[in-house]
N, C-alpha and C positions, 0 to 999 in steps of 0.2 A: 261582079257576079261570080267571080274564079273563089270569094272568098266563100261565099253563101255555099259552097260544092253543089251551084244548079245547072245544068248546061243550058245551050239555048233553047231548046222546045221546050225546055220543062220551062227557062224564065217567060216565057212568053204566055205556058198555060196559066204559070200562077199568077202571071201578071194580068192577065185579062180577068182571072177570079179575082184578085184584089184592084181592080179597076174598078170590075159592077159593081164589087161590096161597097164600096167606095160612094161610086155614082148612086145606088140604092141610101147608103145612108144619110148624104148629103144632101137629098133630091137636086140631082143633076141630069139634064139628057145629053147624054155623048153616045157616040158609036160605038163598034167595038174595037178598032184601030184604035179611038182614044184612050177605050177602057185600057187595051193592052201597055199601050206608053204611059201612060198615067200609072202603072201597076209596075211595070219596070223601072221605070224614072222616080216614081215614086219607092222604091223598094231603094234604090240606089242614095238619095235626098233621107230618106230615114236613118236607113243605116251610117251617115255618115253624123248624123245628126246624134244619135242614138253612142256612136262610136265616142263623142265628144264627154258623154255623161260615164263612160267606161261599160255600157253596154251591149254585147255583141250578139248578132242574134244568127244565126246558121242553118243549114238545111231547108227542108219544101215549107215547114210550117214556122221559120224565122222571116222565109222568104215573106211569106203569106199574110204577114204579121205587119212587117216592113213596109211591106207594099199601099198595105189597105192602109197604114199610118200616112208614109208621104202620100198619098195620091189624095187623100185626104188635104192633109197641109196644101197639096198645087191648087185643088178645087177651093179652096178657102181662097189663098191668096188671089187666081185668076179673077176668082169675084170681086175683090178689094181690088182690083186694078181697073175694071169693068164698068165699077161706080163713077 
């Protein structure tokens, strides 16, 4: 998160916005505890993923970006493991 320059209320607000966006796009039902770790965990899992291809994404609207991508990917995968 030190790299993204978000601190932690902020990784938490965008992480719950890119959690629902997330949860909204996938049709998932999660809380909002999950939206937020889904949106942080998932911010974290993208960019590192994203790091791999040489691209780096920063600030509230890289975070935001990041986020709604991995929390994506966990909600995809969780389901593949579920079946």
């Amino acid at each position: 998160m030190q790299d993204a320059q978000v601190g932690w209320i902020a990784a938490i607000i965008i992480g719950g916005i890119a959690g629902w966006l997330a949860e909204r796009f996938m049709n998932s039902n999660m809380g909002v505890l999950m939206n937020i770790l889904l949106g942080i965990v998932g911010a974290i899992v993208a960019n590192a993923l994203l790091s791999v291809f040489g691209i780096v994404l920063g600030g509230w609207i890289g975070y935001l970006i990041a986020g709604f991508i991995g929390a994506c990917i966990l909600i995809a995968i969780g389901r593949a493991f579920r079946r």
